[in-house]
N, C-alpha and C positions, 0 to 999 in steps of 0.2 A: 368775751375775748380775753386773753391771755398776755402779759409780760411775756417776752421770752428771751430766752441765751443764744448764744451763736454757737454753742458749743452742739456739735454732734452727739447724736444720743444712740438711734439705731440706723444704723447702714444695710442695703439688701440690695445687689446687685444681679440681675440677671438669674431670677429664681424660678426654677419652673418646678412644677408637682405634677406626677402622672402617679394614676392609678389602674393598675394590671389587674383587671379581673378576667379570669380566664382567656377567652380568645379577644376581647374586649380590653384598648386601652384609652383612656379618658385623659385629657389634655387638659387640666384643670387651672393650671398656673404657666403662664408662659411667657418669661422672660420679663418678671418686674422689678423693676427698680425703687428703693423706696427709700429714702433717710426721716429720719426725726430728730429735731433738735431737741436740747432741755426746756421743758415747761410749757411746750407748744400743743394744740389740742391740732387733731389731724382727722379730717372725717374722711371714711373710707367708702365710697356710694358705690350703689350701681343694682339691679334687677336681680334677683336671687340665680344663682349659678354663675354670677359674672367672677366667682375666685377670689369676693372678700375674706369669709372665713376663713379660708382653705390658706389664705397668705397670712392669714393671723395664727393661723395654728399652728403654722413651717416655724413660726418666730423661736416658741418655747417647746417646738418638734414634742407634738402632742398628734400629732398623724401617726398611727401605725404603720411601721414598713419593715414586710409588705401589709397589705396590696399598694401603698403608696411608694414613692420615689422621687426623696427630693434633693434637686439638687440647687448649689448658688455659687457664681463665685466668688460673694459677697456677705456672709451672713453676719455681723457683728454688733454685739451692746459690747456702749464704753469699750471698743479697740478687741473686745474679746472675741475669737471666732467661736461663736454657737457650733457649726458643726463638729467642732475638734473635741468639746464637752464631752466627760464620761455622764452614766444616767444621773451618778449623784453626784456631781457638780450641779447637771440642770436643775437637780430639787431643791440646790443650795439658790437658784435664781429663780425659780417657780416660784411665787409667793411669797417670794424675796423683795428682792429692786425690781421686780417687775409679777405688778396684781394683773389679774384675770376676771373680767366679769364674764361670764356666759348665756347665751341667749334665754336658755331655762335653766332657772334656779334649782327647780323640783328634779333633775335630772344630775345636776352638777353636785345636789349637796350630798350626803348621807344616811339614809333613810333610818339606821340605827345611834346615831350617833343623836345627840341634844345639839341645837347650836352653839352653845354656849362649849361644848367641848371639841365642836370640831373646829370655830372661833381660835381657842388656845390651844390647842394643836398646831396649826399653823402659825402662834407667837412661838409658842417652844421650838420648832423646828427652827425658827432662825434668829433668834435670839436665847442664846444656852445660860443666860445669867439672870435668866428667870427662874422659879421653882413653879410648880403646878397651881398654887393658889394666886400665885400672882399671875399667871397667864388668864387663869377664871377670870379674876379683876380686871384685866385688860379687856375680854369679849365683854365684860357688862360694860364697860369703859366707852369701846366700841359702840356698840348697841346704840347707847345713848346717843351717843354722835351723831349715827344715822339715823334717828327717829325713832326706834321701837320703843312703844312705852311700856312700863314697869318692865327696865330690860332685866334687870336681878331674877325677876319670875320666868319671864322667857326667854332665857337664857337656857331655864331646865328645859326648855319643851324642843319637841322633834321637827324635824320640816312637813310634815304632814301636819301641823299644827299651827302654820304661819300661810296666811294668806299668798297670793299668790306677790302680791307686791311687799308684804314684809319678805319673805322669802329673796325677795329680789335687795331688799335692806342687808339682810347677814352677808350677801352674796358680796357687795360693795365693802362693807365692815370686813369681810375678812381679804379683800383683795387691796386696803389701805390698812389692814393690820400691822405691814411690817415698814410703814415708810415708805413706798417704792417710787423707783424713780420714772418707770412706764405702767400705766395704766393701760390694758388692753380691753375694750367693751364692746361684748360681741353683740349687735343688736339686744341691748338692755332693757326695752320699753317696749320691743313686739309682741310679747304676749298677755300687754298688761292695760286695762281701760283706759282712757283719755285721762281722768282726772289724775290716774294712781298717777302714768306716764308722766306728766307733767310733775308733779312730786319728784320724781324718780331723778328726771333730770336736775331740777335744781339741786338735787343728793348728792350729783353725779359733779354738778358744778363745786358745791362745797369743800366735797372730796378732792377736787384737783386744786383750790386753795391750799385746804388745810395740808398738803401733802408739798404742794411743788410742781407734782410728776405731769410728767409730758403724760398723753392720753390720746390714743390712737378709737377713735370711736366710728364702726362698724355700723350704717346704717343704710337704709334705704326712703328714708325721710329727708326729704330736702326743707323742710321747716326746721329740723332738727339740726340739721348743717347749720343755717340761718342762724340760729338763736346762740351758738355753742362753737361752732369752730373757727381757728384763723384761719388754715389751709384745706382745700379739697382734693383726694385723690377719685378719680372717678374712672370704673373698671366696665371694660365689656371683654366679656369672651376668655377672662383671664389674663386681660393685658391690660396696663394702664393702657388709656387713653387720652386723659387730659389730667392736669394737675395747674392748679391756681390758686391766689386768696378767694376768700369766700367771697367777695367784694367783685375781684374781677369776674369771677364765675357768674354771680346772677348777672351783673350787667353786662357783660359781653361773650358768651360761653364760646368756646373754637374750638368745639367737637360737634358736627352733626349730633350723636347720641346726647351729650348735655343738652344742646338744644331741645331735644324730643323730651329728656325728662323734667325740665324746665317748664313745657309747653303744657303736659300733663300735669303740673301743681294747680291746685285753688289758689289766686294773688288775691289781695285788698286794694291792690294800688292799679288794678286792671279790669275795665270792665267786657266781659267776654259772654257771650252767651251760650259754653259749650268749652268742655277740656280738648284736647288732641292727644289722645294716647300713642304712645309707638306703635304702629302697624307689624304684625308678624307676632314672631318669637323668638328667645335668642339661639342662639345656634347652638346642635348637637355637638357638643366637645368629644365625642368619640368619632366625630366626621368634619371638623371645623372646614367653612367653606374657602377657596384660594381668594387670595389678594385680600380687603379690607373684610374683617368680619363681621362689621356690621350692612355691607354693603346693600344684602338683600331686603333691609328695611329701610334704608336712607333715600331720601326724597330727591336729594343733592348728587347722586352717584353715576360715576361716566366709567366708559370701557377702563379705564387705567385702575380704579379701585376693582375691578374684578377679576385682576391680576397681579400687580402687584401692591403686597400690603406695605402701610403707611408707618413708616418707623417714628418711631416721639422725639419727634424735635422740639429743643429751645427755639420760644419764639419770643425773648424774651422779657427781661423783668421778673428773671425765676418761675415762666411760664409754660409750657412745654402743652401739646398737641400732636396726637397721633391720627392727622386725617391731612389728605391731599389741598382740599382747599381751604385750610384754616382761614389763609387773606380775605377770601373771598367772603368765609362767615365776619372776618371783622368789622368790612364794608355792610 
């Protein structure tokens, strides 16, 4: 857990993402709301398609549009509106005050480039009162930081040449490269074994010391929550649905869905003979179904959720819930 400021960091008001493919429109993001403070770590949960990535990538408008379409009437770091940004302004906040980890390294890095120079590439870029050999010094600077050993040596080498968790190392090194004041980490540990994972995060943890930055971390591990964040955002269908401290979350959840994903963890401090998975699937976002979207797998659900949907109410203690009977889950 994390010190934090009061000071507002990123603002997101009412942001929805569609994407137009042909006769086909997909309802990806719909209507979330999301602030971040300074220095605060923010995990963003939920079942793959629930619209975490998709609202991480509206931040620093890394969607192509078209086929995407996003709108907000909220989008702001530090007081600035992102969407008023020309493209290079954004490059001047890409990899700036605000790093990027992405899900796969081997995808995001440069398959012709060495790390060590795509590393100082992104110092030069935002820092102009460096020269080229000083930027070099800085990625093997970096390197070190994050663990890579004899980073002088691989430095020179390519990403095809770094395993899959160093890979995942330069990826952190060059998204703390410039100071920044948000971390964004898109699912950092899903394609990486238990042991590297576990590495990875303490990395992950390191980096938000040695920097500051608030860190909005994108995952679908609820241990991972546990071990690393102060605040949960947790998404179905492309809409928050519930938002607590980690604290309040595991011990009292008030969203039927947190409940089910809660339910589906392995605990130490519970003895069960048997997980409970969510029954179903999440719902088609080219067809979302009326009234609550999760309603067609909830155990909890009466005629009024399958009409109409449950707006996110404060309930709270900076707690908020987007389901009919939250009281009733408190009880």
């Amino acid at each position: 857990m994390t010190e934090q400021s009061n000071a507002q960091l990123l603002k997101i008001e009412d942001l929805t993402v569609e994407f137009h493919l042909d006769d086909l429109v997909v309802h990806a993001v719909d209507g979330v709301d999301l602030e971040i403070n300074e220095g605060e770590i923010v995990a963003v949960v939920g079942e793959s398609g629930s619209g975490k990535t998709v609202t991480a990538m509206s931040i620093l408008r890394l969607l192509r549009e078209p086929p995407a379409r996003v709108k907000a009437a909220t989008l702001a770091f530090r007081g600035q509106d992102l969407q008023a940004l020309s493209p290079r302004q954004l490059r001047a906040i890409r990899g700036g005050p605000v790093g990027m980890i992405f899900q796969d390294p081997m995808t995001a890095l440069n398959p012709v480039l060495s790390i060590g120079d795509q590393i100082a590439e992104t110092v030069l870029l935002h820092q102009a009162k460096r020269d080229k050999k000083a930027a070099r010094a800085r990625a093997v600077e970096l390197l070190q930081l994050v663990g890579v050993p004899d980073a002088a040596h691989r430095a020179k080498q390519y990403p095809h040449e770094f395993s899959g968790g160093m890979r995942q190392r330069a990826m952190i090194a060059m998204a703390i490269a410039n100071d920044p004041d948000l971390i964004i980490a898109d699912e950092p540990t899903t394609a990486l074994d238990v042991t590297i994972q576990a590495q990875v995060l303490q990395l992950l943890q390191k980096a938000q010391r040695e920097t500051g930055a608030a860190t909005i971390l994108i995952t679908h591990d609820l241990g991972i929550v546990a071990e690393m964040a102060d605040r949960v955002v947790v998404m179905y269908a492309g809409r928050v649905v519930e938002t607590a401290t980690v604290h309040e979350l595991f011990e009292q959840p008030r969203h039927p869905y947190t409940l089910g994903l809660l339910a589906s963890l392995p605990r130490m401090d519970t003895e069960t003979d048997r997980l409970d998975p969510i029954p179903g699937n999440p719902p088609n976002m080219a067809a979302p179904p009326a009234g609550c979207p999760f309603h067609p797998r909830c155990s909890l659900a009466q005629g009024i959720c399958k009409t109409d949907r449950p707006p996110l109410l404060q309930i709270g203690g900076g707690r908020a819930s987007a389901c009919h009977f939250h009281e009733e889950l408190a009880s």
